[in-house]
Every structure is written in structure tokens, then in C-alpha cells.
C-alpha positions in Angstrom: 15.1 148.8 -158.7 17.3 147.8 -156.1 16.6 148.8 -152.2 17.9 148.1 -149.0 16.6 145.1 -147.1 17.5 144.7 -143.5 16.6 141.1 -143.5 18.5 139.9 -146.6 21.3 141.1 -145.0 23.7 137.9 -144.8 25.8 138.2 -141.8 27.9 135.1 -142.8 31.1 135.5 -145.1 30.9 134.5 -148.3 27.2 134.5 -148.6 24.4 136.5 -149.9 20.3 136.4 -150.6 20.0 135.0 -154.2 18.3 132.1 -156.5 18.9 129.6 -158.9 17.1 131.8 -161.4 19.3 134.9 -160.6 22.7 133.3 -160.4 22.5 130.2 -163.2 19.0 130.8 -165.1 17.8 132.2 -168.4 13.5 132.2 -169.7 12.6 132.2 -173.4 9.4 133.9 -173.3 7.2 135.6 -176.1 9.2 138.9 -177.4 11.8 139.1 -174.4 14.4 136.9 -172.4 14.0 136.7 -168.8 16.2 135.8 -165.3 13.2 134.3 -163.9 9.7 133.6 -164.5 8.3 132.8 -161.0 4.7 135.3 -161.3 2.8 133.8 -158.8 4.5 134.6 -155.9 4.6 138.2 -154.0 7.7 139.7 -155.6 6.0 139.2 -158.8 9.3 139.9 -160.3 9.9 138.7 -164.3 13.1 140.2 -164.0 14.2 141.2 -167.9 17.2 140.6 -169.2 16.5 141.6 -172.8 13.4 142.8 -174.2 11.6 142.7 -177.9 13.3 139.4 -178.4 12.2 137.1 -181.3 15.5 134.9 -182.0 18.6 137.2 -182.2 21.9 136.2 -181.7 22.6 136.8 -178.0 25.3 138.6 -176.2 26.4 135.5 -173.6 28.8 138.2 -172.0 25.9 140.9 -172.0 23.6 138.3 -170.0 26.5 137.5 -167.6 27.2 140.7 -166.8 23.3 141.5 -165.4 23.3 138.4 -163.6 26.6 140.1 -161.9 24.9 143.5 -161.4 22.3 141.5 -159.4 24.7 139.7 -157.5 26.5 142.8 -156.4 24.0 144.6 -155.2 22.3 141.2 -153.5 26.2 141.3 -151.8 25.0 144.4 -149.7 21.7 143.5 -148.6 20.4 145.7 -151.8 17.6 143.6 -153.0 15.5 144.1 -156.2 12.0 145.1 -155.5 10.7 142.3 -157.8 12.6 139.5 -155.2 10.9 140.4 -152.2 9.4 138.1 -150.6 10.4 135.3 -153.0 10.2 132.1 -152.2 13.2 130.9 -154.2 14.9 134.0 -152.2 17.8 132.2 -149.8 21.0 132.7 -148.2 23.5 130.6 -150.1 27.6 130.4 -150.8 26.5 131.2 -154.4 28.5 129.3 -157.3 29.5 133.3 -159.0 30.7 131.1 -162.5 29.2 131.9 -165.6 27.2 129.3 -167.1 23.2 128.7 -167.2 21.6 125.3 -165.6 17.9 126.2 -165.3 16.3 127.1 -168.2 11.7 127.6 -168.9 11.2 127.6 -172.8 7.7 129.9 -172.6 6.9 130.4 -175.8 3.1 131.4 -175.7 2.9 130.9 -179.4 0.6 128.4 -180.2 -1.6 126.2 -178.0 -4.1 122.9 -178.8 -6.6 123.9 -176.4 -8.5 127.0 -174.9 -8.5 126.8 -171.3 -11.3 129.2 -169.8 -8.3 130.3 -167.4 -6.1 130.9 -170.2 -4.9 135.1 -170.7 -4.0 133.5 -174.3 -7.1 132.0 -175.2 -9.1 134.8 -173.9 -7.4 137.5 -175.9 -6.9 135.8 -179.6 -6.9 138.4 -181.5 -3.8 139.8 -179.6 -1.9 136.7 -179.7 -3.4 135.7 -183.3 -2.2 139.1 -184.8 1.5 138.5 -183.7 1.4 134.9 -183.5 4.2 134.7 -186.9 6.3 137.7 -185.9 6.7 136.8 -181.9 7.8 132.7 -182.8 11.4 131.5 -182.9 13.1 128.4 -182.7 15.1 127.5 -179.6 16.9 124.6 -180.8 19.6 126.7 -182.5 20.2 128.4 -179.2 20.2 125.4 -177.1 22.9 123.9 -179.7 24.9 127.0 -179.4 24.4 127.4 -175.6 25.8 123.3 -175.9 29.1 124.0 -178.1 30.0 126.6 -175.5 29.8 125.6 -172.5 27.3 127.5 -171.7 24.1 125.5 -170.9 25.2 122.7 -168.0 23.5 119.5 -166.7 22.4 119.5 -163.3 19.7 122.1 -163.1 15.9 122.4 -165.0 15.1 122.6 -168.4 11.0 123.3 -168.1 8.7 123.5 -170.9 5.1 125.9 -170.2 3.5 128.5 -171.8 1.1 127.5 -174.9 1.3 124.3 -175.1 4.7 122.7 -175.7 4.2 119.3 -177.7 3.0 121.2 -180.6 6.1 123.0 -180.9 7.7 122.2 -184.6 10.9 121.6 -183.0 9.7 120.0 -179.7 10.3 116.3 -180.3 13.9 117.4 -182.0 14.8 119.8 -178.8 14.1 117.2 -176.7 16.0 114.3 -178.5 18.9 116.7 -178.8 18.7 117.4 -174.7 18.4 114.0 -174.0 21.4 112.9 -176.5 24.0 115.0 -175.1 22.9 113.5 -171.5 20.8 116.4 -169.9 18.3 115.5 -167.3 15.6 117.8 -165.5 13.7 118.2 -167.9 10.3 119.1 -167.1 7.4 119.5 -169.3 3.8 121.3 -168.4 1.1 119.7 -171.7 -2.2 119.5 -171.8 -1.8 116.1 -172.4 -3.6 116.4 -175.7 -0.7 115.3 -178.2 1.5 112.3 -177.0 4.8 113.2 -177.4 7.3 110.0 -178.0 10.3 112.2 -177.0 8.9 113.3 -173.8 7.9 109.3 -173.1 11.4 108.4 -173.7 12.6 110.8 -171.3 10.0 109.5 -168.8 11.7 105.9 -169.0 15.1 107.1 -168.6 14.2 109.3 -165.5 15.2 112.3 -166.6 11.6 113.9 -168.0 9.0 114.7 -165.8 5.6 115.5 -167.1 2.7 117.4 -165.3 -0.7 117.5 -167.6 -3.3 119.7 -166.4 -6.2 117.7 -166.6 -8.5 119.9 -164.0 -11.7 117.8 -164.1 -12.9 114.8 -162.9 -15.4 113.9 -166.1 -16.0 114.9 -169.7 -18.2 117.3 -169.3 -16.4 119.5 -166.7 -13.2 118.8 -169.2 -14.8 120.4 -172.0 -15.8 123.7 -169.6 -12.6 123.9 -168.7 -10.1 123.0 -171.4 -13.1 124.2 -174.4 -12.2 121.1 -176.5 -13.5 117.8 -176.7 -10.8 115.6 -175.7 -10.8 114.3 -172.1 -10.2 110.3 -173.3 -7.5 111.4 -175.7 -5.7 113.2 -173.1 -6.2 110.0 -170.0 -5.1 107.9 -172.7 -2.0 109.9 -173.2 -1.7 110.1 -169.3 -2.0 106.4 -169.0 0.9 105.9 -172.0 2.8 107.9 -169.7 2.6 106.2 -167.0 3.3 103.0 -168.6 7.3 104.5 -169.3 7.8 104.5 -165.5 9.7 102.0 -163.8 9.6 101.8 -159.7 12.2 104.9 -159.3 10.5 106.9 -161.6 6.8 106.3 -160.5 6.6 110.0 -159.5 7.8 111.4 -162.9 4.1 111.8 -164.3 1.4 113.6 -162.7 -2.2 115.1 -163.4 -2.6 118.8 -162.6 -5.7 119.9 -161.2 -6.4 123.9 -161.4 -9.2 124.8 -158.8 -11.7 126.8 -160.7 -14.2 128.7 -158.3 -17.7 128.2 -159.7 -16.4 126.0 -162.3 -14.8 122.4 -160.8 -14.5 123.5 -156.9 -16.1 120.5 -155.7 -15.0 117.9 -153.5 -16.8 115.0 -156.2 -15.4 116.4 -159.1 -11.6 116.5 -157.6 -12.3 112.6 -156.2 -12.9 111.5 -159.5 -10.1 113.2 -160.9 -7.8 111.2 -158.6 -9.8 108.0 -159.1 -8.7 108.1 -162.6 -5.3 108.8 -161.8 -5.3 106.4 -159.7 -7.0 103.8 -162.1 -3.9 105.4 -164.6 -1.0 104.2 -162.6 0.3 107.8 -161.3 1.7 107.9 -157.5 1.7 111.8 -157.4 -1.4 114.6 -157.0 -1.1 118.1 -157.8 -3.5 120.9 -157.0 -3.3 124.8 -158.0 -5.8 127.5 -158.1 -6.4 129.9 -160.8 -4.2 132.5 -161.0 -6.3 135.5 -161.8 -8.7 134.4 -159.2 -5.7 134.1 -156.3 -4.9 137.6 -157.1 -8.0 138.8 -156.3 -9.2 136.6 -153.6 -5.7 135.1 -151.5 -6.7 136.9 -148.7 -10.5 136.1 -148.4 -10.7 132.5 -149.5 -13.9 130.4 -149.1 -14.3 127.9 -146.6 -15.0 125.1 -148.9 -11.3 125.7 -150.8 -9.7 124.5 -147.5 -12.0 121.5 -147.3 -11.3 120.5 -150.9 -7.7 120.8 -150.1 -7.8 118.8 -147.4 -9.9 116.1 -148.5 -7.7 115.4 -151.5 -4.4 115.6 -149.3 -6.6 112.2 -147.1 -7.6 111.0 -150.1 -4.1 111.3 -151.5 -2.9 109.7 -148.6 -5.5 106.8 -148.7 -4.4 105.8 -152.4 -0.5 105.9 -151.6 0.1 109.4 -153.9 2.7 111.8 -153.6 0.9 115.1 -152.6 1.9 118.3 -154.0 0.6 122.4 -153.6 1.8 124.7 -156.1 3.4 127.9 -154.7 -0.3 129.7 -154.6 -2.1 127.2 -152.5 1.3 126.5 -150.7 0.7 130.8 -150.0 -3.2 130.0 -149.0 -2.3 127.4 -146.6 0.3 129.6 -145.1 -2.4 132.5 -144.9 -4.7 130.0 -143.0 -1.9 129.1 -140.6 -1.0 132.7 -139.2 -4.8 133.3 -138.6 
């Protein structure tokens, strides 16, 4: 639903309130096709553009056309209900051509661990029982997308939901990206299964790899993640690392999810970042479970702003890159208008 928005009214000519997502993206996600898949902020939005969608053929000038119905509407300060308050939102000269540069592969199909966090892993009967009919292969697509025209360098091609490396066609998908000269291409693993095509991407700075890692030791590891294979995934961070060169020291980091009651202490994170550290990675990443932030963004405990903090000193201390994702980037706001 589109409604009228005083303040993404654009009093400039030529511009207009949009994203990359509206204007130049497409999501493969389990059974549909989507403009964007940014959840955790307010909006909330998932914006379809086709649903029950398992690997048809696809209507390029169908998809085109939505993204114009958005931008029409946008034009006039008529904004869709799922954008509000977007943080991607922005007034912009927008490029109106037709062609897709951001792309998020989101399969939610098959996964190598069972993350306590995880809506997948805590409903497997749901996602066992249409595990076969929801899977499809992208590589087809991306080929076609290729011969067309349609898919452009420049943008993101992101990998995420499930787990990505265990993808039959990963390794393929990813040689074929990185052989017709894309770049961007960003990959969310568990880190459990070393992927040679993502490492070769690393090397030639145009992969980046986040592995959510979450724990500090072993045993909080295996409460999180509910498999037994913290060293095989730090040994697949450090081989990681080792395909960086000076400019593309930031290119692999270790994710940590703040889990209230689970790995929301201060010792647990510091040994997290001692071992990246100890790995060779210049970047630190925290986030906060989602299901959790939903529930508790606007009444967050005291000790979440000091673990927060401490890391971004500690980050400091050890020469890292610090990084928020968008829900802690919302709590810190939330602190800041108090």
C-alpha cells in the first residue's frame, strides 16, 4: 500500500525518495522473488515481486514494470507503507534504466548447522517437509540474467539464508560470477565448510566473507551453533584470512550475534576478538538476535550497552575495523535520543 508522506516529499527536480533495492535489486528467497529483503529495520517491508516461486522462467519486463509502479508513486511523495522509516530510504537523482545490480540469493533450503536463533532450525519439520519442492538452482538465472544484459557489475551479489557453501551449485555460481568479472560479492557462512571459490574471491578483492562465529570458546559454540565444530570453523576463518593482501585486509570478518542469557558477557565477546585477532582479521562485527530486538529494542539492559562499548575500545586497542549491524546501529540510536 502506497500513502502519502509529507517528509519524502523531494522538493528538488529530478529527484525522489528510493533505494538501491527498489530501483536496481531483485532477492531469491524460498518460494517467492523479492525487491528487497532488509527485515530488521522498522518498515519491515519484504516487498514481493512474485510469489510461490520455485525456479520459473521469469517475466524480466513483468519485474521492470513493478519496480516502475514504485517509482511513480515514490515520484509524488506516495511511499509504500513497508519503506517507512527505511534506512536505505534516500533522496537521490535515481538511475530509472532497467537492469538489476544488487542481488541476496536466500535460499533457506538447507543449512550445516542449527543455530538456537535460527526460525529454520527451530521449525524442521516445516522446512524438512518442503525442503525438495521449495529448492531451485540460481545459476541458470544468473546465466540468463548475464546473456541479457540484465544483471550489471557494480552493485552486491550477497549470499544468506541457510547456509550458502553447501549449496550444490555454490562453488560453480561463484566461479561463473567471478569469470565474467563481477565483484561485490558478499557471502554470510557459518564458516563450517571452506569454500575454495569464495577464497579465491577473497584474494582478488572482490568477495567479502562475514562468518557468524558468536562465541568466544567451544563450549558456548556448541550452545549456540548446536554442532560441534568451533576449531573447524577458526580454521576456516584463519584460511581466509590468509587470501588477504594489505587492501583487502577488511574483506573477512567474524560475526558475533548477542544472545541474552546465552553469550552476553563481556569475557565471552573478548575472547571472541582475541581469536580474531590471533586469526589475522582487521574488522569486528556485532548484532543482536533478531527475535529478541523485536521484543526488547525499546527496554534494553544496561549491560548490552557496556558490552557494546567495551568491544568498540577493545576494537580500537587491537587496530579492527568496527562495525554495528542495522539493529544495534537502531539501539544505539534509541540510547542517543534518551
Amino acid at each position: 500500500m502506497f500513502v502519502y508522506n509529507e517528509k519524502y516529499v523531494s522538493k528538488r527536480e529530478g529527484y525522489y525518495y528510493s533505494c538501491p533495492w527498489i530501483e536496481h535489486g531483485l532477492v531469491f528467497f524460498k518460494y517467492k522473488l523479492g525487491i528487497c529483503c532488509n527485515c530488521g529495520h522498522e518498515g519491515n517491508a519484504q516487498l514481493l515481486q512474485r510469489n510461490n516461486y520455485v525456479g520459473q522462467k521469469i517475466d524480466w519486463n513483468r519485474i521492470f514494470q513493478v519496480k516502475d509502479i514504485y517509482r511513480k508513486f515514490h515520484k509524488k511523495g506516495k511511499i509504500h507503507t513497508g519503506c517507512v522509516n527505511c534506512p536505505y530510504l534516500k533522496e537521490d537523482k535515481w538511475d530509472n534504466t532497467r537492469y538489476i545490480d544488487n542481488l541476496y540469493i536466500s535460499h533457506w533450503s538447507d543449512c550445516n548447522s542449527r543455530c538456537i536463533y535460527c526460525y529454520a532450525a527451530n521449525n524442521p519439520e516445516e522446512f524438512k517437509s518442503n525442503y525438495n519442492k521449495s529448492k531451485y538452482n540460481i545459476l541458470p538465472i544468473i546465466k540468463e540474467m548475464h546473456e541479457k544484459g540484465i544483471l550489471r557489475p557494480g552493485g552486491m551479489i550477497s549470499f544468506g539464508g541457510g547456509e550458502p557453501t553447501v549449496l550444490e551449485e555454490f562453488e560453480d555460481l561463484v566461479t561463473y560470477l567471478l569469470d565474467n568479472y563481477y565483484w561485490g560479492i558478499r557471502v554470510h557462512t557459518s564458516g563450517i565448510k571452506y569454500s575454495p571459490a569464495l577464497a579465491r574471491a577473497i584474494n582478488e578483492i572482490r568477495g567479502y566473507v562475514v562468518v557468524s562465529v558468536d562465541s568466544g570458546s567451544k563450549e558456548v559454540f556448541k550452545e549456540v551453533k548446536r554442532v560441534d565444530a568451533y576449531e573447524k570453523v577458526r580454521d576456516t576463518v584463519r584460511k581466509y584470512a590468509l587470501q588477504t593482501t594489505f587492501l583487502g585486509r577488511y574483506l573477512v570478518s567474524a560475526k558475533y550475534i548477542i544472545i541474552p542469557g546465552i553469550n552476553d558477557t563481556i569475557e565471552e565477546v573478548d575472547k571472541w576478538m582475541n581469536a580474531n585477532y590471533d586469526a589475522g582479521l582487521y574488522t569486528t562485527v556485532l548484532d543482536i538476535e533478531e527475535g529478541w530486538y523485536l521484543k526488547n529494542r525499546y527496554n534494553i539492559p544496561p549491560h548490552i550497552y557496556k558490552i557494546i562499548e567495551h568491544a568498540k575500545k577493545r576494537a580500537k586497542k587491537l587496530h579492527s575495523n568496527f562495525e554495528l549491524y542495522e539493529r544495534l546501529q537502531n539501539v544505539m540510536a534509541d540510547k542517543a535520543r534518551k
